[in-house]
C-alpha positions as a Markdown table, in Angstrom:
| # | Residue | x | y | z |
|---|---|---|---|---|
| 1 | Unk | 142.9 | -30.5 | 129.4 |
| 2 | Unk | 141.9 | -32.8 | 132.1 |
| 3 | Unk | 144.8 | -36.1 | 132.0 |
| 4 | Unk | 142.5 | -38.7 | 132.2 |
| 5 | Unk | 140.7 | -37.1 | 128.7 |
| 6 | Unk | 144.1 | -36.9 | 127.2 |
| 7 | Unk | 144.9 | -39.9 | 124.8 |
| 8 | Unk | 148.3 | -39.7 | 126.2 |
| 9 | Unk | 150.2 | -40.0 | 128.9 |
| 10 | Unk | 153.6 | -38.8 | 129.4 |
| 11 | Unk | 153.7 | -38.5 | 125.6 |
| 12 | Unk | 152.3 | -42.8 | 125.8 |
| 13 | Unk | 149.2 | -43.2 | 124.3 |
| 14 | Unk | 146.8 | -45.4 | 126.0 |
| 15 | Unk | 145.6 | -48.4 | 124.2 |
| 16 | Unk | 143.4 | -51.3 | 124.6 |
| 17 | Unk | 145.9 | -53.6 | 123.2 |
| 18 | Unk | 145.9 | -56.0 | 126.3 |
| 19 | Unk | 142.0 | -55.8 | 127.1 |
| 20 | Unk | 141.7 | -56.6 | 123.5 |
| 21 | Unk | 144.3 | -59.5 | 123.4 |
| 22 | Unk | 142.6 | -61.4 | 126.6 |
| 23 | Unk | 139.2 | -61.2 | 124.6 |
| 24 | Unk | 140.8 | -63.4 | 122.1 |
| 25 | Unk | 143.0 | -65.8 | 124.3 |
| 26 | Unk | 146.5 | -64.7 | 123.2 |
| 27 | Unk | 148.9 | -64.7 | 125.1 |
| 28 | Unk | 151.6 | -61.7 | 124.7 |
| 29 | Unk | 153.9 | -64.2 | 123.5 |
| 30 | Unk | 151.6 | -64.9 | 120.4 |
| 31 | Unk | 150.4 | -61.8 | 119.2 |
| 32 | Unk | 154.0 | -60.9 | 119.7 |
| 33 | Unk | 155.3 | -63.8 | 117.4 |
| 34 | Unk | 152.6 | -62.8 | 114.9 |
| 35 | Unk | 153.0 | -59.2 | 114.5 |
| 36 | Unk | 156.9 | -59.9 | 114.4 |
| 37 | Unk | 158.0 | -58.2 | 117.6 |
| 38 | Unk | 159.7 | -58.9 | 121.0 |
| 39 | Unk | 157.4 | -60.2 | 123.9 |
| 40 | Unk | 159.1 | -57.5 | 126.1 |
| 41 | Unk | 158.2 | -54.7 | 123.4 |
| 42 | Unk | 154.5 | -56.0 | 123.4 |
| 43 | Unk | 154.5 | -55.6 | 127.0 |
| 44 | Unk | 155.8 | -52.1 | 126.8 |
| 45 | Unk | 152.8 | -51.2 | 124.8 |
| 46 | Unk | 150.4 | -52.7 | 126.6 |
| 47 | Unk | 151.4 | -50.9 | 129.7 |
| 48 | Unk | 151.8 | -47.6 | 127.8 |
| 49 | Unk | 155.3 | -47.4 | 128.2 |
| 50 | Unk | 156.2 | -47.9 | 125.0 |
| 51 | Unk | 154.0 | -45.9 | 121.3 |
| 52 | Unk | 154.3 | -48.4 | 118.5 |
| 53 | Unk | 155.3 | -46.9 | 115.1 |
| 54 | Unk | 152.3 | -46.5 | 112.5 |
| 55 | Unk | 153.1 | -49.9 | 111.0 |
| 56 | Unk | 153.4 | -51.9 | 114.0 |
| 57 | Unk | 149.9 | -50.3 | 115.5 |
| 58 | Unk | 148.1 | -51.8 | 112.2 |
| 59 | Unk | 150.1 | -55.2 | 112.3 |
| 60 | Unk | 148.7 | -55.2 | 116.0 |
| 61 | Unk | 145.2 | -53.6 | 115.2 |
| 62 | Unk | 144.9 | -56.4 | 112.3 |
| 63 | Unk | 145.8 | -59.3 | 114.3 |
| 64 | Unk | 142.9 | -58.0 | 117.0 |
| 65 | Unk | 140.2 | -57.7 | 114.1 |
| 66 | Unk | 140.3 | -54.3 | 114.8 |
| 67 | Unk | 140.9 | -50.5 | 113.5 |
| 68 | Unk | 144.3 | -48.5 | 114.9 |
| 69 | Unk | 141.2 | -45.7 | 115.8 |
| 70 | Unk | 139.7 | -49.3 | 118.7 |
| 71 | Unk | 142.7 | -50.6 | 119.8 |
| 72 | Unk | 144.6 | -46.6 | 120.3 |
| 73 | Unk | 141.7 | -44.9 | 120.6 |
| 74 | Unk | 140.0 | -46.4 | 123.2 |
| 75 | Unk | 136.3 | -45.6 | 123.1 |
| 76 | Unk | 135.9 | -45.0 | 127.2 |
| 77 | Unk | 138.4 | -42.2 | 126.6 |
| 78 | Unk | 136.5 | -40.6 | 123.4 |
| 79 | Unk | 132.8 | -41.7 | 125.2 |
| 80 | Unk | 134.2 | -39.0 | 128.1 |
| 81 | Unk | 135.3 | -36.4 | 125.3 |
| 82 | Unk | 131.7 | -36.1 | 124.3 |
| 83 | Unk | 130.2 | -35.7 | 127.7 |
C-alpha cells in the first residue's frame, strides 16, 4: 500500500484535528482546556505524533461538531482510496 493512502503514519494516524480547529477559531490552548488535556498533547495530535485514545478522539471529534470517522478519517485520504 502506497504511504500517502495509508491512514497512518509511522503507526500516527493522520487527522484533521488542526484544519478543523482553525475553521472554528480555537486556539490549541482552548480545545485543549475543553476536552481536558495538555496544550502540548493537543499539539502532538495535530502534528500526528501523538494517537489519541478512543475517548479523547470523541471528546475532540465532539468539541469540532464532528464524527471521530471526519476529524481521523480525513476524507482527502478515503476520496484517494476510491480512485
Amino acid at each position: 500500500m502506497d504511504v500517502k493512502n495509508d491512514l497512518f503514519f509511522g503507526g500516527v494516524m493522520v487527522n484533521d484535528v488542526k484544519k478543523l480547529r482553525k475553521k472554528l477559531n480555537l486556539t490549541t490552548e482552548e480545545l485543549s482546556q475543553k476536552i481536558g488535556i495538555s496544550k502540548r498533547y493537543l499539539q502532538f495530535i495535530e502534528s500526528n505524533r501523538r494517537t489519541p485514545s478512543l475517548l479523547i478522539a470523541k471528546k475532540i471529534a465532539d468539541e469540532l461538531y464532528s464524527t471521530i470517522d471526519d476529524v481521523f478519517f480525513p476524507k482527502e485520504e478515503n476520496n484517494e482510496e476510491k480512485n
